[in-house]
C-alpha positions in Angstrom: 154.0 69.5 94.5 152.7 68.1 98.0 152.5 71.6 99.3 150.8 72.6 96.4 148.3 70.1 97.1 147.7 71.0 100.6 147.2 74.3 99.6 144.5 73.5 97.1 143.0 71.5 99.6 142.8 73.8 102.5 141.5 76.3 99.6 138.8 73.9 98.5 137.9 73.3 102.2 137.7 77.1 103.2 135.1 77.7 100.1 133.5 74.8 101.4 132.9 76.0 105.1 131.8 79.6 103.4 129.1 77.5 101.0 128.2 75.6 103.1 126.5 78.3 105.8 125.8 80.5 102.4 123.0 77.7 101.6 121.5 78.2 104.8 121.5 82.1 104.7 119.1 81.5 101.4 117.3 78.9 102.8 113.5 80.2 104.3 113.6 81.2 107.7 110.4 78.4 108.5 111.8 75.6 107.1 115.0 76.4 109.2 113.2 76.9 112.3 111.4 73.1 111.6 114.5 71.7 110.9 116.6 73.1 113.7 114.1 74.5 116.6 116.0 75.6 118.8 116.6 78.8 115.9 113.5 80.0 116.9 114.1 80.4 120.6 117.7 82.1 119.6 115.5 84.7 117.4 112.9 85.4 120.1 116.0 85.9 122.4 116.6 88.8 119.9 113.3 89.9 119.2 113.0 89.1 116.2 109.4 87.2 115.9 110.0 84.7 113.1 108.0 81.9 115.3 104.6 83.0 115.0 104.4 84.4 111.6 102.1 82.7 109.1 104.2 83.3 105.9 108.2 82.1 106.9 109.7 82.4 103.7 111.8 85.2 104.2 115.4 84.1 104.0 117.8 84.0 107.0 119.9 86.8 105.1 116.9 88.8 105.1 115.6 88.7 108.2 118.5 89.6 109.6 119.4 92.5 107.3 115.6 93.7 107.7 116.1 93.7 111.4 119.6 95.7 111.3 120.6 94.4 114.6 123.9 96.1 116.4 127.0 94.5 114.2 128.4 92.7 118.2 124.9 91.4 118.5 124.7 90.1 114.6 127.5 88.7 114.7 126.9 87.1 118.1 123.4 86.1 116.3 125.1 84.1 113.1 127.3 82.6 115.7 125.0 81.0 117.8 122.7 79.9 114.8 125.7 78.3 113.1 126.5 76.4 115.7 123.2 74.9 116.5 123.6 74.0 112.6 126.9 72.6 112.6 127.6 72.0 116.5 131.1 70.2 115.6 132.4 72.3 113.1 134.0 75.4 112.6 132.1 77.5 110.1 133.3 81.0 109.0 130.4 83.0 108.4 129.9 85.1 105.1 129.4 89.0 105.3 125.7 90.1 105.2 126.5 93.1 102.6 123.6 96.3 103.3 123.4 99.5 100.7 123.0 102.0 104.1 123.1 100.7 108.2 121.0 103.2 110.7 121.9 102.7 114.6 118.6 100.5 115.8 116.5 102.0 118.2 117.6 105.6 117.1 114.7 106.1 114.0 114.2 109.3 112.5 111.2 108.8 109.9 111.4 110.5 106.7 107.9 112.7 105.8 106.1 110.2 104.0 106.8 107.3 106.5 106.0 109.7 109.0 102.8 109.7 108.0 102.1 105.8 108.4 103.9 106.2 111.5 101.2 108.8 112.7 98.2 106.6 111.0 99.2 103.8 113.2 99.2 105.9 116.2 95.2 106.3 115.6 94.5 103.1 114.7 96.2 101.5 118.0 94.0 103.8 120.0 90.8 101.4 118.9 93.2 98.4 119.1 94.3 98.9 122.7 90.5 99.3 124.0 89.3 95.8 122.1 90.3 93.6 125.4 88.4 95.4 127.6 85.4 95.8 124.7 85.6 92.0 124.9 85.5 92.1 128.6 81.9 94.4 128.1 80.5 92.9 125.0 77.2 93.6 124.9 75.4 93.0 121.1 71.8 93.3 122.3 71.5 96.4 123.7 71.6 99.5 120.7 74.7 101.0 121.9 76.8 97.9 121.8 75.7 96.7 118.5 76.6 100.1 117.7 79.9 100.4 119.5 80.8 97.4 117.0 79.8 98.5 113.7 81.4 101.9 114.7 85.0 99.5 114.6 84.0 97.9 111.7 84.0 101.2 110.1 87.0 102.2 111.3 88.7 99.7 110.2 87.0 99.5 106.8 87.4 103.4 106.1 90.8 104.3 107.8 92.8 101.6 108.8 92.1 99.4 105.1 90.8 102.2 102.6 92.9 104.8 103.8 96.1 103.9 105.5 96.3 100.1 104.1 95.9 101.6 100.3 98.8 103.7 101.0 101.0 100.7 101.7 99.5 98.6 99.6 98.9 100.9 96.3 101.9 103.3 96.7 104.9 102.2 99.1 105.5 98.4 98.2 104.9 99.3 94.6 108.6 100.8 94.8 110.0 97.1 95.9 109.5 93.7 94.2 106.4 92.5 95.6 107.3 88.9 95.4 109.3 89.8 98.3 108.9 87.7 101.2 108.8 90.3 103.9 106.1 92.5 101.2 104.2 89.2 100.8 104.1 89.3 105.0 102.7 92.3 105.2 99.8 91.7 102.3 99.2 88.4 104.1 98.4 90.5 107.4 96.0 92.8 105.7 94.3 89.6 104.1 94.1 88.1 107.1 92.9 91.3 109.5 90.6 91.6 106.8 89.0 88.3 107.1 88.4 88.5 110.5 86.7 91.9 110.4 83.8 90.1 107.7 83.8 87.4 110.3 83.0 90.2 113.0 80.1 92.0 110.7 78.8 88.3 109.9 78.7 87.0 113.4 77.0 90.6 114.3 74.3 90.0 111.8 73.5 86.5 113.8 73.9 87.9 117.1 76.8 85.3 117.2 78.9 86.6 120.4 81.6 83.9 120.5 82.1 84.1 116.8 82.4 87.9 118.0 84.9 87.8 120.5 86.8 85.5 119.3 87.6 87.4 115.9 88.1 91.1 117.6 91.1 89.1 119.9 92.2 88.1 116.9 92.7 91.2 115.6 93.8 92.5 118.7 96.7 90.3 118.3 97.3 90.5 114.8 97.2 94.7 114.8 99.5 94.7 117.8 102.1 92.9 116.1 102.1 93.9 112.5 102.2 97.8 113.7 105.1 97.0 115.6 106.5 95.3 112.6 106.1 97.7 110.4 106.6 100.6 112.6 110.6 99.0 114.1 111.6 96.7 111.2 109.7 97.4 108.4 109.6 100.9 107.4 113.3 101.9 108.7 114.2 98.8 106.1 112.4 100.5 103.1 113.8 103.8 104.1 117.0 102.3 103.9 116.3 101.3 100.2 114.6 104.0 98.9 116.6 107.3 97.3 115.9 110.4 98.2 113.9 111.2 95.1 111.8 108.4 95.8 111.0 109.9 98.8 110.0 113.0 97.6 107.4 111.1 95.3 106.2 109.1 98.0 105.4 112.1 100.0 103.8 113.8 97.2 101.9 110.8 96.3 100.4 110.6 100.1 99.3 113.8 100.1 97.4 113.5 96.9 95.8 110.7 98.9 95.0 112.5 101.7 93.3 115.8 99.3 91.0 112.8 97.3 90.2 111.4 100.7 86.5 112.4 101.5 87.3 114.2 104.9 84.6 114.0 107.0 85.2 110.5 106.3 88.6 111.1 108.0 87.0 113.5 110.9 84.4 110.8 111.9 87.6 107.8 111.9 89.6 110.6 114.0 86.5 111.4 116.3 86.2 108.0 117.1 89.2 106.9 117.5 90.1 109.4 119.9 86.9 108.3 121.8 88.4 105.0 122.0 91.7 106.7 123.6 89.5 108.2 126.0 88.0 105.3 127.3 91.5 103.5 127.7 92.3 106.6 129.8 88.9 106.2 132.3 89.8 102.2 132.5 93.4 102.8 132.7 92.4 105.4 135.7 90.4 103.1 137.1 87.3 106.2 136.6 83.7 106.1 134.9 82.4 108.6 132.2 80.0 110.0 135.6 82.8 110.5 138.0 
């Protein structure tokens, strides 16, 4: 009977230890971050930019299943984030089960996420020229006023109506989009959102501050979410979508792209490879003259 005993109890104590690091691998990725900061600095160490983001309530399991991390440097990962949660105890870490793996770094986008893929690569064009428009800002003379609302537009007509729709009215419609990481992404486009109206308002008063202030904000913001979405979030939904799902995705998109009115498209495309341009003459160090 004794032995019986100790078995139960080393039994009891084993589920315990498995529980007991289960809890936090459900428990918000914020709320673990203000509780135990030195998580945070273990995530940057990994890329993974939990820190900064406005939302936090994706759950540990989650974020590190969306970020599909090597399996050595997972594993190395839960180990060092258990122990800054339980720093005396020995805690045997639960399984974080996945439908498919890819190898990171090595992404091959399917046709529809290609697409997105190839959307962001015009968009960051204008993004990548904002610091030096910043640098330049001019909102009294014609041609910087209208080098302004020519972003605005931009943004308005490709990057929101055209390639945000997308997203927003196709793609996460396959998921549950009361999922954190969803819920992320929606908060970004509220957010870029925001501070393009506060551009066009401040433009209106000839508020320069209010100006500069908002387009490094969405500098920032644009930098980060592509790369999101470009490295963590699209392999992940690639990972969960079938193959028929796919195909309807991609059939979807180009349905989008046939209603979209194209000179519409031309002008966004025109422009932003202006904007490339310019980054090239800055980047070279040249002027339009030389």
């Amino acid at each position: 009977m004794p032995l019986v005993i100790a078995a139960l109890r080393r039994l009891i104590l084993k589920r315990e230890k498995v529980d007991t690091m289960e809890k936090y691998l459900n428990t918000p990725i914020k709320e673990l971050i203000t509780n135990f900061p030195e998580i945070g600095k273990i995530l940057q160490e990994y890329n993974i930019g939990c820190v900064p983001c406005n939302v936090g309530s994706c759950l540990l399991k989650d974020v590190v299943d969306i970020h599909n991390l090597p399996e050595g440097q997972e594993q190395e990962l839960m180990a060092r984030i258990t122990k800054v949660i339980y720093p005396d105890r020995e805690i045997r870490i639960p399984k974080i089960e996945r439908k498919t793996k890819i190898k990171p770094k090595e992404i091959k986008y399917s046709p529809p996420l290609k697409k997105l893929v190839d959307e962001h690569t015009l968009i960051k064009k204008w993004v990548a020229v904002i610091p030096q428009i910043v640098l330049e800002l001019d909102i009294e003379s014609e041609e910087g006023k209208k080098l302004i609302l020519n972003g605005i537009d931009f943004i308005r007509s490709y990057a929101d109506k055209y390639h945000h729709a997308k997203e927003e009215d196709i793609l996460f419609k396959y998921f549950d989009e009361n999922l954190d990481v969803i819920k992320t992404m929606h908060q970004d486009h509220e957010t870029a959102r925001g501070y393009v109206r506060a551009i066009s308002e401040a433009l209106d008063r000839k508020d320069k501050e209010t100006i500069v202030k908002n387009l490094e904000n969405y500098h920032a913001l644009l930098t980060e979410h592509i790369k999101k979405e470009n490295e963590i979030l699209y392999p992940w939904l690639e990972r969960n979508l079938s193959i028929r799902q796919i195909g309807e995705l991609f059939l979807k998109f180009i349905e989008v792209d046939e209603k979209m009115d194209k000179e519409v498209i031309e002008r966004c495309k025109k422009f932003a490879q202006e904007a490339g341009e310019r980054m090239q003459r800055l980047e070279a160090n040249i002027t339009p003259d030389a």
